[in-house]
Residue, then its C-alpha position, 0 to 999 in steps of 0.5 A: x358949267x366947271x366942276x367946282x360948280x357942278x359939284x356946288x349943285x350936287x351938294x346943294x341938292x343933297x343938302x336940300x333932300x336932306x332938309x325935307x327928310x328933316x322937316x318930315x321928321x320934324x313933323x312926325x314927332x311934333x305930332x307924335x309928342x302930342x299923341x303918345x299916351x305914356x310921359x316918358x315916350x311923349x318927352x321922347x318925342x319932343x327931344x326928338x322934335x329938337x333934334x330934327x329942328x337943330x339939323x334943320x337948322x345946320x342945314x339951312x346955314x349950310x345950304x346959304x354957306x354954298x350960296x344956296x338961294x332958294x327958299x326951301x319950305x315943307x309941302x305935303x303935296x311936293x314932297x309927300x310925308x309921314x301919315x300918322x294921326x294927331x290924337x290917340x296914336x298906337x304906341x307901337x305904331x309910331x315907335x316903329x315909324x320912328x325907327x324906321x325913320x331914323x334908319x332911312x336917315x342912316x342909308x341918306x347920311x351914309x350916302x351923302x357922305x361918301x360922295x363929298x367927304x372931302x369937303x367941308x359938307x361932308x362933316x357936316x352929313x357925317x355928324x348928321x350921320x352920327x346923330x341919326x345913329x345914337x337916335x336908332x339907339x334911343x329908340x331901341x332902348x324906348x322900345x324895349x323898355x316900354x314893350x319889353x322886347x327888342x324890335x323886329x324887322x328894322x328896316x327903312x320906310x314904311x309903306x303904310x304910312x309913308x306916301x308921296x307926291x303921286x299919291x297926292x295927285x292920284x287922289x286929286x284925280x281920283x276926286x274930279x273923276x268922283x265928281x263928275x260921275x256924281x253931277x252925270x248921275x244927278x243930272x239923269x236923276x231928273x232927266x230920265x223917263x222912267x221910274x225906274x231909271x230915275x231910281x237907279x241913278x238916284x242910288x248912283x248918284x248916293x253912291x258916288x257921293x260916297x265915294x268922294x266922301x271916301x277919298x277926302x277921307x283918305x286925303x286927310x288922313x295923309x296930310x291933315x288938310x282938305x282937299x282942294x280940287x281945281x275947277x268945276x267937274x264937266x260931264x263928257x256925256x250929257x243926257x237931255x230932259x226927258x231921254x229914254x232910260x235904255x239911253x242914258x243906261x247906255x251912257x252910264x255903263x260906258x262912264x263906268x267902263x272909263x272909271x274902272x280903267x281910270x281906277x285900275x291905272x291908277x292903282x298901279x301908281x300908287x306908293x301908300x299902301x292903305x291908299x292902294x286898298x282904297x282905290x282897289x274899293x273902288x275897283x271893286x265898287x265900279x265893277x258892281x256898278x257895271x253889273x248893276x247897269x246891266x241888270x237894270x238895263x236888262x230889266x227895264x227892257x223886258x218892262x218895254x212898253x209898260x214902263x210908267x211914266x214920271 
């Protein structure tokens, strides 16, 4: 590979990072401007939309102008995003994520930049550049005049509702790992000698339902889609009909264990930061399960030969 490719490849990919920064953009004021409860922000939101839309647009004619051959499309689950619901929006909230926005965009244009002002790509992310900067403006202005003060803490992103590509795959993971202990539980419902156990894995088994409920939850919050999970859940325990309920307490305790350790390494992955309170619930939650095993295990044995029968 010569230089003059090599540096082809570096603009190509430059140019794409900064369509899908666009394209998210983009998004995030379409939802905004059908959100905002004042006129005058809402008519803010939408010049904005245009705004991303035309960069995309140069963007793109760049990108084809370099030989660029790929189709570049927005997805959620490749690229990450904005997280911001579509109705009933906090005003404060999505001027804030708005600046925020326009401020990372300023550090990527200003980078870009530098690295191939000698080239006719160059004035291209310097205009961008320029744009990005007279956006800031805008909104600052907007701010104050809505909020009447000026803005605080300016900085670029926004952890809250910025997520990723992981946070994505850590709720996926999250799902078939919720799934599984919900069909283990379900299946000792039934399979269980004892009153008593079969009780506790009912409970178990509404809990867990719970969770999944949770993390869809979550994972519509970020991208506004449900949540596909490929496959269906395995059980790597399986407890036979009529099993001993020590048994198959055993079995759960251990499920748990592997779960809380799932969950605690997943915790460390995560870039959204509201995710990260929901996979620390769960931390929490499989905790209380561990000890609740325990204390049903602990029962049961002291029952011994009294136990009723199903």
């Amino acid at each position: 590979m010569n230089a003059n490719t090599e540096n082809t490849n570096i603009v190509l990919d430059d140019i794409k990072t900064a369509l899908i920064s666009e394209m998210i953009s983009y998004e995030f004021y379409s939802h905004s401007s059908i959100s905002a409860n004042l006129i005058s922000v809402m008519h803010a939101f939408q010049d904005m939309m245009q705004e991303e839309e035309k960069h995309v647009n140069w963007l793109k004619k760049e990108y084809e102008k370099l030989g660029g051959t790929e189709k570049i499309e927005y997805d959620h689950c490749e690229y990450g995003g904005i997280a911001l619901p579509m109705l009933d929006i906090d005003l404060v909230t999505a001027l804030d994520v708005a600046m925020k926005e326009e401020s990372s965009s300023i550090k990527m244009y200003n980078d870009f930049f530098d690295r191939h002002k000698d080239s006719t790509s160059g004035k291209l992310f310097e205009t961008l550049l320029g744009d990005e900067k007279k956006h800031v403006e805008n909104w600052e202005a907007i701010y104050k005049d809505v909020l009447g003060y000026d803005t605080i803490g300016n900085n670029p992103g926004n952890e809250v509702y910025r997520f990723t590509k992981e946070d994505i795959e850590i709720i996926k993971a999250a799902l078939q790992a919720e799934k599984k202990a919900f069909a283990f539980y379900n299946n000792a419902v039934n399979s269980v000698n004892e009153i008593d156990g079969m009780h506790a894995f009912q409970h178990m088994a509404w809990e867990e339902e719970m969770h999944v409920k949770k993390l869809e939850s979550e994972y519509y919050r970020l991208i506004k889609q449900k949540p596909e999970v490929e496959g269906n859940p395995e059980q790597t325990s399986n407890i036979k009909n009529d099993s001993d309920a020590l048994f198959a307490l055993d079995l759960a305790i251990k499920e748990e264990k592997n779960s809380l350790q799932r969950y605690l390494d997943l915790e460390g992955r995560c870039v959204n930061s509201k995710l990260k309170e929901v996979i620390w619930e769960m931390i929490e939650s499989e905790w209380e399960h561990i000890n609740q095993w325990r204390r049903t295990h602990k029962a049961i044995k002291e029952k011994g030969e009294g136990l009723m029968r199903v």
